[in-house]
DRENGU-779689 format. One record per residue (C-alpha): residue number from 1; chain; x, y, z. Coordinates in nm, 4 decimals. Example, Ala and Ser with C-alpha at 12.3 -4.5 7.8 and 13.67 -1.06 7.14 Angstrom:
<recs>
> i/ch/c1/c2/c3
> 1/A/1.2300/-0.4500/0.7800
> 2/A/1.3670/-0.1060/0.7140
</recs>
This chain:
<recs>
> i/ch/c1/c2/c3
> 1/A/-10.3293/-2.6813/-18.0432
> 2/A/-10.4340/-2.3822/-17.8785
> 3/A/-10.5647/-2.2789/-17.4606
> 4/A/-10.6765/-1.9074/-17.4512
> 5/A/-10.6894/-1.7833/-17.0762
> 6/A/-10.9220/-1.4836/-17.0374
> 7/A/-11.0471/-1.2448/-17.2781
> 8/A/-11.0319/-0.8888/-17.4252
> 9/A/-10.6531/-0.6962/-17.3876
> 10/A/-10.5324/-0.9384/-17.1067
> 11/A/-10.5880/-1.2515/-17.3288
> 12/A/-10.3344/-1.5364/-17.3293
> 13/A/-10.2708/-1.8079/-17.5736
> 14/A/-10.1276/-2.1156/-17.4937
> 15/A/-9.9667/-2.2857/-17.8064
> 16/A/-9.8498/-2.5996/-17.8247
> 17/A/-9.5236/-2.6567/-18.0312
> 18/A/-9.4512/-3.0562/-18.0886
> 19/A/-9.1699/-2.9861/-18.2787
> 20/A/-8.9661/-2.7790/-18.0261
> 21/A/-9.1495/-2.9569/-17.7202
> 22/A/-9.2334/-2.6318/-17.5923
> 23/A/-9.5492/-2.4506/-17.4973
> 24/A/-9.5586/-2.0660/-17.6472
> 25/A/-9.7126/-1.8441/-17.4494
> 26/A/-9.8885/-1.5380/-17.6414
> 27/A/-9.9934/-1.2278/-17.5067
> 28/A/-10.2859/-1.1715/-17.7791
> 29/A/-10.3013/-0.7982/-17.7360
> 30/A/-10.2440/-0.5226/-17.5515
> 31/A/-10.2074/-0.1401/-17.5738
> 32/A/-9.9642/-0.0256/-17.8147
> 33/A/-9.6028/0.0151/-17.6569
> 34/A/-9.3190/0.1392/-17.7933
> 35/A/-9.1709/-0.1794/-17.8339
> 36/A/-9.4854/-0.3216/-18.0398
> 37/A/-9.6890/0.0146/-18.1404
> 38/A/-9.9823/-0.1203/-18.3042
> 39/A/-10.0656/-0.3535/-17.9689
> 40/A/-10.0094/-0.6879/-18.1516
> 41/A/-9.9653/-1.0442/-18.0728
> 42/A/-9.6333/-1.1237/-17.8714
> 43/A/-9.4734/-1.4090/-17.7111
> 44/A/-9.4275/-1.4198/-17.3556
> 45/A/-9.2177/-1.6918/-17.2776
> 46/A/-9.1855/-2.0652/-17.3967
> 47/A/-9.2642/-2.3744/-17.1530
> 48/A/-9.0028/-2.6525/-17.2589
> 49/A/-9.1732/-2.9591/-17.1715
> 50/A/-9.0483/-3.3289/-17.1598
> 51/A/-9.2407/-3.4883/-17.4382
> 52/A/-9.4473/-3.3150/-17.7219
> 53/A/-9.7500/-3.1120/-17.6140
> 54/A/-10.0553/-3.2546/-17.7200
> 55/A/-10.4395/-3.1061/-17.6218
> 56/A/-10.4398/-2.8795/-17.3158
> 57/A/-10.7146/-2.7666/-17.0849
> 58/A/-10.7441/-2.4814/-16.8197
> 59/A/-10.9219/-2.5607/-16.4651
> 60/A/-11.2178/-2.3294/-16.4049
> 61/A/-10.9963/-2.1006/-16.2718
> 62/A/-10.7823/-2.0603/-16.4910
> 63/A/-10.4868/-2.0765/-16.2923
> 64/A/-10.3530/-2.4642/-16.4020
> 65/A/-10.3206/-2.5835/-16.7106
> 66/A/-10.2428/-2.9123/-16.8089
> 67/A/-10.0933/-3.0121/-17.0887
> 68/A/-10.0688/-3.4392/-17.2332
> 69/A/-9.7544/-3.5036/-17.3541
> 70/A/-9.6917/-3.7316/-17.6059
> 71/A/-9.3008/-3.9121/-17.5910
> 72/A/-9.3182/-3.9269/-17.2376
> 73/A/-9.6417/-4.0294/-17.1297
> 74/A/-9.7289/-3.8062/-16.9047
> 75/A/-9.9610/-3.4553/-16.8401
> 76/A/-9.7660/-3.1619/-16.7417
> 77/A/-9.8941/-2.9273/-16.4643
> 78/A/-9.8850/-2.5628/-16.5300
> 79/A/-9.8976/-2.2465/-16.2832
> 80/A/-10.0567/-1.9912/-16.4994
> 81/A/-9.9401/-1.6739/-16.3064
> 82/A/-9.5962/-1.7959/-16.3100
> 83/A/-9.5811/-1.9792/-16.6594
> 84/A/-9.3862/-2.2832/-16.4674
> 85/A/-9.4399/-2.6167/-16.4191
> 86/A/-9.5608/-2.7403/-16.0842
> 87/A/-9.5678/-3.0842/-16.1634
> 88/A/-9.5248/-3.3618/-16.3935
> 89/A/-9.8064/-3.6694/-16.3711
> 90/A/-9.6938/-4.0101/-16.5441
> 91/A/-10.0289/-4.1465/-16.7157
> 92/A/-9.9045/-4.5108/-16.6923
> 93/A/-9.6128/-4.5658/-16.4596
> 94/A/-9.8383/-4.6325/-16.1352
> 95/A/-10.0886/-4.8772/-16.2484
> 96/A/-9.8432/-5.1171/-16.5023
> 97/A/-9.5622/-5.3472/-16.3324
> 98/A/-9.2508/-5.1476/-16.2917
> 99/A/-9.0903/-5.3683/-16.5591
> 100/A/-9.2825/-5.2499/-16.8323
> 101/A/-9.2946/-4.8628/-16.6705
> 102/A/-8.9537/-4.8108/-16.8171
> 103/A/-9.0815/-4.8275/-17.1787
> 104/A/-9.2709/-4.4872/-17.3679
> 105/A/-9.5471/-4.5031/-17.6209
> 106/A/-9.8513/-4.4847/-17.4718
> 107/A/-9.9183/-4.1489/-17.6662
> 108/A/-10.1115/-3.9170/-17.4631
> 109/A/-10.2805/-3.6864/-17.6659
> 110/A/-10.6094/-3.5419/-17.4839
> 111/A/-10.7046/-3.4013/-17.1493
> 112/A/-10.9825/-3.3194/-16.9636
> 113/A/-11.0641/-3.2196/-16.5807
> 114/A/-11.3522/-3.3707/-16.3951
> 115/A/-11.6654/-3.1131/-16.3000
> 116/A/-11.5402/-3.1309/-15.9844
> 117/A/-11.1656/-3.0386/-16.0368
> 118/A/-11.0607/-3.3830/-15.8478
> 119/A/-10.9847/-3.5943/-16.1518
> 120/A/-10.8175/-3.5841/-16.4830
> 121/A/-10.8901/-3.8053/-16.7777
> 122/A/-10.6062/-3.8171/-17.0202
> 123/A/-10.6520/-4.0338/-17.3345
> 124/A/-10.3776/-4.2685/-17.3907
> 125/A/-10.3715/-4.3503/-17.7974
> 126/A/-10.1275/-4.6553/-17.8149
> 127/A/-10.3060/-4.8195/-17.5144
> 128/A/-10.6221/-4.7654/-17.6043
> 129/A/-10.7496/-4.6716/-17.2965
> 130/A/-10.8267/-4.3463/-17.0352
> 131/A/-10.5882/-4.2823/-16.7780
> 132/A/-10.7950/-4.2099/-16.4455
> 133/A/-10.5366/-3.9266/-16.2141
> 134/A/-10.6797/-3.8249/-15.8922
> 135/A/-10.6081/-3.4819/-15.7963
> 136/A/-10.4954/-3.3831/-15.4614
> 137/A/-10.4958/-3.0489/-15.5037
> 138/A/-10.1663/-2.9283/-15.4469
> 139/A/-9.9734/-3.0661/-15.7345
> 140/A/-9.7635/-3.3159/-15.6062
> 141/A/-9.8331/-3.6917/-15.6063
> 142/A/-10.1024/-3.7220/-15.8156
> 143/A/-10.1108/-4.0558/-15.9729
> 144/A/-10.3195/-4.2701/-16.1897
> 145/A/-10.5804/-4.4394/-16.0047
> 146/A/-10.7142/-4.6544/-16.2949
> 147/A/-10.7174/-4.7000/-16.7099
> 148/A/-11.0932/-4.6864/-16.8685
> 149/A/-11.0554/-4.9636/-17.1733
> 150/A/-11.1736/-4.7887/-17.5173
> 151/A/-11.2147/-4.8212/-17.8854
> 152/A/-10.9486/-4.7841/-18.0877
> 153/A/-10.6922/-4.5342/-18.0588
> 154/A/-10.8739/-4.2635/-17.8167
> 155/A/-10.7865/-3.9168/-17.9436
> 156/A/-11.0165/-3.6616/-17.7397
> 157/A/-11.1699/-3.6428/-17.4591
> 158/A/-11.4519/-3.4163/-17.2767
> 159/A/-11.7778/-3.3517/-17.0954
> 160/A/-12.0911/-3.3194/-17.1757
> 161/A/-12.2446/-2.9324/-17.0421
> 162/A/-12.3891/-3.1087/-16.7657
> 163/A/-12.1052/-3.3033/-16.6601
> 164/A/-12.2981/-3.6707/-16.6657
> 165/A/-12.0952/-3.8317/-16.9468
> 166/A/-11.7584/-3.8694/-17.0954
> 167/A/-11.7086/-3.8526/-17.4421
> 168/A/-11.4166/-3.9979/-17.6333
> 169/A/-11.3722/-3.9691/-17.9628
> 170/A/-11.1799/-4.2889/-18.1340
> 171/A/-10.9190/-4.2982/-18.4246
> 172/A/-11.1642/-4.5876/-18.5768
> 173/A/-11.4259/-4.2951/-18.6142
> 174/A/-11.6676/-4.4793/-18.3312
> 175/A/-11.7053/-4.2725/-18.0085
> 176/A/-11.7217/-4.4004/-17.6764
> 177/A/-12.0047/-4.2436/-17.4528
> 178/A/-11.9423/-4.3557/-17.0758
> 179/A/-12.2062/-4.2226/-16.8043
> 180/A/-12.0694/-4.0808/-16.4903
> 181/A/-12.2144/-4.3542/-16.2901
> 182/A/-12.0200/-4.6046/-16.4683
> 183/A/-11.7089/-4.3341/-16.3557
> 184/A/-11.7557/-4.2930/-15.9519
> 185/A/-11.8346/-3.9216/-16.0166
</recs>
């Protein structure tokens, strides 16, 4: 699973390695140096990460990423300039009794921010549901505000172009369309 931030010789991939719970950053090209002469693909640095790196998405920006992690059910926060994490969000621990908090699994494997930057909808495949986070906006303390019930096994997760409904694709091959009335957006 792949991010790209910007475009032409400053390009940056973002590359999501489950195996090695890590996130590869990529430096896609560049002008030739003497340590790579013909200007080609290199790796940066590598993000390790608590769980395994699922779907990422950028904010408008381009300056956050955030990444679902499968394994420990959360969505990592990522400062772009720095390559670093800023913060780590649980996707379940805040809204399910602190008895059952202590137990992994509910797989998140897709992200996607809000129009508006202020919320992030992460699917959560072993729950079958949407974790609601509201963003503060300084990455720390965001928390799940809610779970959106869906179909079976939810495995992706955006916006329509206009921003009026959520789409969420299902493992049982039936989407879920959910208007952004119905999500207090």
């Amino acid at each position: 699973l792949v991010v790209v931030k910007g475009n032409g010789p400053g390009a940056v991939a973002y590359v999501s390695s489950i195996r090695d719970r890590e996130i590869v950053v990529v430096k896609l090209s560049g002008p030739p140096e003497l340590a790579n002469p013909r200007g080609r693909p290199t790796v940066m640095t590598r993000i390790k990460v608590k769980g395994q790196p699922n779907k990422m998405t950028l904010n408008a920006s381009q300056s956050l990423l955030y990444a679902a992690e499968d394994q420990s059910d959360s969505v990592e926060v990522i400062d772009t300039a720095s390559n670093t994490i800023l913060e780590t969000i649980p996707v379940i621990a805040s809204v399910v009794p602190a008895l059952l908090a202590q137990y992994k699994g509910a797989n998140p494997n897709s992200v996607t921010l809000s129009p508006d930057e202020t919320r992030l909808y992460v699917t959560n495949g072993n729950l079958n549901c949407i974790a609601v986070v509201a963003l503060g906006g300084d990455n720390r303390g965001d928390h799940v505000i809610g779970l959106i019930p869906t179909g079976w096994y939810p495995n992706s997760v955006s916006f329509s172009g206009d921003g009026a409904t959520l789409y969420v694709v299902n493992g049982d091959r039936k989407s879920t369309r959910l208007n952004s009335s119905h999500l207090g957006i």
